[in-house]
N, C-alpha and C positions, 0 to 999 in steps of 0.2 A: 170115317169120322165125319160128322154132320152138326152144325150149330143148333143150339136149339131151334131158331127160327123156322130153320127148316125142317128138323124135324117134325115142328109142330103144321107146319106147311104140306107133310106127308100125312099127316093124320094122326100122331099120336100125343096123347093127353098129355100136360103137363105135370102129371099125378105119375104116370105110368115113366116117364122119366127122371123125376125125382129118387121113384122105387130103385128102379134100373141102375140107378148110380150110388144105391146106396152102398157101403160096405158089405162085400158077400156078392154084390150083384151082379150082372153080367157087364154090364156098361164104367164107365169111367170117365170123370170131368177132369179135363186138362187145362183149361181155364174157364173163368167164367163166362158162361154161354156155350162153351165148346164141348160136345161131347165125344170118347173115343166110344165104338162100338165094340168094345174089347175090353179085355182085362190083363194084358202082357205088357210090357213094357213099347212106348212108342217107336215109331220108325223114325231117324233124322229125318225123310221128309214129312211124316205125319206132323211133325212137330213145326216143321217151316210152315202147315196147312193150319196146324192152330195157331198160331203165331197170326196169321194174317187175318184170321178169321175172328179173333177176338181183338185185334185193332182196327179193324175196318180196311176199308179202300184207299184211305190215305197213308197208309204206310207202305213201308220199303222195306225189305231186306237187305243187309250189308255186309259187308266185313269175309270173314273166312267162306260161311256158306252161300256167297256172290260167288265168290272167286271159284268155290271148288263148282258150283253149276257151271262154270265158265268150264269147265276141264283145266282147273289150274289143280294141283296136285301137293293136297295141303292138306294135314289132321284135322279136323272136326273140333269148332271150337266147343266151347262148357256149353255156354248159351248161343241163344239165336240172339244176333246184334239187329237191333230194329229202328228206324227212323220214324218218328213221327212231327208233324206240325209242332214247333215252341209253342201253340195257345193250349194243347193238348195235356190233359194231366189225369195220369193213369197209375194204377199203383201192378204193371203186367203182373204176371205168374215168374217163379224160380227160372223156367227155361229160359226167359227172356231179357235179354238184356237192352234196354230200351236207350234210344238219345232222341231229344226235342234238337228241333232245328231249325231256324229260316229258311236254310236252304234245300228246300227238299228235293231231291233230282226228280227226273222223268224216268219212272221205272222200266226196266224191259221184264216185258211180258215171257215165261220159260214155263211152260207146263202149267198154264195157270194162275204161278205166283208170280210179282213183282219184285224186282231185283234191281239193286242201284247198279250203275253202267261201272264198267271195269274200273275205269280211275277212283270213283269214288269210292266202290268197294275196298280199293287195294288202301287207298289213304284210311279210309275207317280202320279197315282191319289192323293197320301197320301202327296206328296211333295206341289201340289197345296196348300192342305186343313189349313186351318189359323183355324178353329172352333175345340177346342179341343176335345169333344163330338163327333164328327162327324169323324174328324181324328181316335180315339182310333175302331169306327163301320170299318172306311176303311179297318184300318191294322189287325182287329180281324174277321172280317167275313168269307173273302178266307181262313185264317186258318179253321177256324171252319164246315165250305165245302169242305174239305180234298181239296182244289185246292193248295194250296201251304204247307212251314213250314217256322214256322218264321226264323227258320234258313237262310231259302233260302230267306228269306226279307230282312233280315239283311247282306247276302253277295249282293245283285243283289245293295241293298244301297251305299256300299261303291265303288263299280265297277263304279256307275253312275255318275249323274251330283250331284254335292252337294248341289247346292243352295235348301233352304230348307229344308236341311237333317237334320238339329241340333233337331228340334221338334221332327221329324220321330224317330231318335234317340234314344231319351228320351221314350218315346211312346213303342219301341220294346222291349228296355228294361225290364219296367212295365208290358208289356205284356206277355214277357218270363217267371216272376216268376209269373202270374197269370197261364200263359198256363201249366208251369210244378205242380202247385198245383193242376189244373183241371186234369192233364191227372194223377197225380197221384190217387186222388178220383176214378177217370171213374176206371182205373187198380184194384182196392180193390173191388170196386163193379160188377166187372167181374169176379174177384177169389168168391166173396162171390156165385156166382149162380154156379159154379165148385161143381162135385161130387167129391171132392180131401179135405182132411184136409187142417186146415187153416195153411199158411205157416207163417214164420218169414219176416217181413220186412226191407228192405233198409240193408243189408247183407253184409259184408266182409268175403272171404270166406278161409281160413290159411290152409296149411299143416303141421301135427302135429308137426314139429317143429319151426311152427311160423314163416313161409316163405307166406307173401300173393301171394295168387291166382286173384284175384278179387272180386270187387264189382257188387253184383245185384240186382236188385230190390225185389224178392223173394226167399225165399230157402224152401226147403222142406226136413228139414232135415234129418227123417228117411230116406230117398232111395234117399237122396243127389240129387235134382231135382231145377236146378236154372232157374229163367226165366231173363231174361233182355230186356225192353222197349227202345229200340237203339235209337236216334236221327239221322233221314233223315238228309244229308246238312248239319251237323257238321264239326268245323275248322277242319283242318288236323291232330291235337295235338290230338282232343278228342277220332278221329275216330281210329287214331293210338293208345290210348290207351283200347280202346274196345279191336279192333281186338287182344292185347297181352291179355286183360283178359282171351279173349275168348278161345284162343289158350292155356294158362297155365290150366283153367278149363278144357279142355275137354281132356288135356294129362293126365290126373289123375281119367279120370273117369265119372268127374259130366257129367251130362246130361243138356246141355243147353240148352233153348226154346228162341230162341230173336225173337222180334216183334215187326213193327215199330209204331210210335203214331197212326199213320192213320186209321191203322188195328185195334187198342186197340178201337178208337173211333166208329170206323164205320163197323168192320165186326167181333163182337164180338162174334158170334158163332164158325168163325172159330176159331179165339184165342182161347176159352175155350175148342173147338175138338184138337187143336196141345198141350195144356198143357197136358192133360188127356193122349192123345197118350205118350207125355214123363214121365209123371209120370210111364206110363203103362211100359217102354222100362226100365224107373230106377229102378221099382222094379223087376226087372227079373234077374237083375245082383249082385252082391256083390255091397255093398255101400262102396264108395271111402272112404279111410280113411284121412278123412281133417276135420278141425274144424270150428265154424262160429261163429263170433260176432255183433252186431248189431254196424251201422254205423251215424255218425251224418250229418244229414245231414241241409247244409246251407242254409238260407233260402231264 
């Protein structure tokens, strides 16, 4: 498949491609400018190559067919979802399904074509989607492919266009306390394969006179050894009160091991090699003298 540009760039007449695509003829126009060199039905990526080829360089591809170049594992939508410039005004072809935007991401480069970055794509896609079933697959899968956090779903939503967003919404929501019960399960079944005694869970951590330090996910209280499962893309409030935990805990002593979900899910060797190292660092030292209570946590 070749634009005409370039076709005519290779040397052939604008007469002899008109022919060529006439009905009956070998060739076939898939939009205008864009010709297939065939006459069968296109490939889905033939179709991403006309798609780009007839909006130029400033467009992006979004939505379903981001995601599934990502290897997210999702049906083919109708059309190709396409980003272009808000001053842009194009009347595309059937395949395409076009949105004007301020906000144009920075595409990544895949084979050629340009493709909006995982978050973006997942919100495009998930804002189309009317099929509730199929929405909850959109905005869980990228998670579950360490391609995004829903955190980062959840902010890249509200920065964006809103129509559509109330389902998205709802959806992330539900998804957030699924994903925090999931990544808590995955976290317990990571300590359980640890050569480390079993620690105390979901933990507040006190200086003896009942000044908190912080909240973490694990404590290991002989040799005062805390781990905490940080959240990527977290508001500003939360990430601000991490960083103060972190900072009061480790003026006293504790040994902290944080680690972000992604790691816990997907590279749990190394996790269980940096706990075992801090265990190894905590018990070398005198144990901080602070106290630890278990903490409730919401559900």
């Amino acid at each position: 498949m070749l634009s005409v540009a370039q076709l005519r760039a290779l040397g052939v007449h604008p007469s002899t491609i008109t022919k060529r695509c006439r009905p009956g003829g070998p060739w076939r126009r898939l939009a205008p400018g864009v010709v297939l060199l065939g006459t069968g039905e296109p490939t889905r990526h033939q179709l991403l190559q006309a798609t780009t080829a007839y909006l130029g360089p400033d467009s992006v591809i979004t939505g379903l067919d981001a995601l599934r170049t990502y290897g997210v594992r999702l049906p083919p939508p109708t059309a190709v979802r396409a980003l272009v410039p808000a001053h842009r005004r194009l009347t595309p072809p059937a395949f395409v399904s076009l949105e004007r935007t301020a906000r144009l991401p920075v595409p990544v480069d895949i084979e050629g074509l340009p493709y909006a970055p995982p978050v973006r794509a997942t919100i495009d896609a998930a804002r189309q989607e009317a099929d509730p079933d199929l929405l909850r697959r959109v905005l869980a899968l990228p998670v579950q492919e360490g391609l995004c956090t829903i955190e980062e779903l959840g902010d890249e939503l509200e920065k964006g266009n809103q129509r559509g967003s109330a389902a998205v919404r709802v959806q992330l929501r539900t998804l957030a306390r699924t994903d925090l019960s999931d990544l808590r399960r995955t976290a317990r079944q990571l300590v359980r394969r640890c050569p480390l005694p079993p620690p105390r869970w979901d933990t507040t951590v006190f200086t003896r006179d009942r000044c908190r330090l912080g909240s973490v996910d694990a404590w290991w209280d002989d040799v005062g050894l805390a781990w905490s499962v940080t959240t990527t893309g977290a508001p500003a409030s939360r990430g601000a009160k991490d960083e103060r935990d972190r900072l009061a805990l480790t003026s006293v002593g504790v040994v902290l091991v944080r680690t972000t979900p992604s790691m816990v899910r997907h590279h749990s060797e190394f996790v269980i090699a940096e706990l075992v190292r801090g265990f190894r660092q905590a018990a070398r030292r005198p144990r901080p003298r602070v106290l630890s209570e278990a903490r409730v946590i919401a559900a």
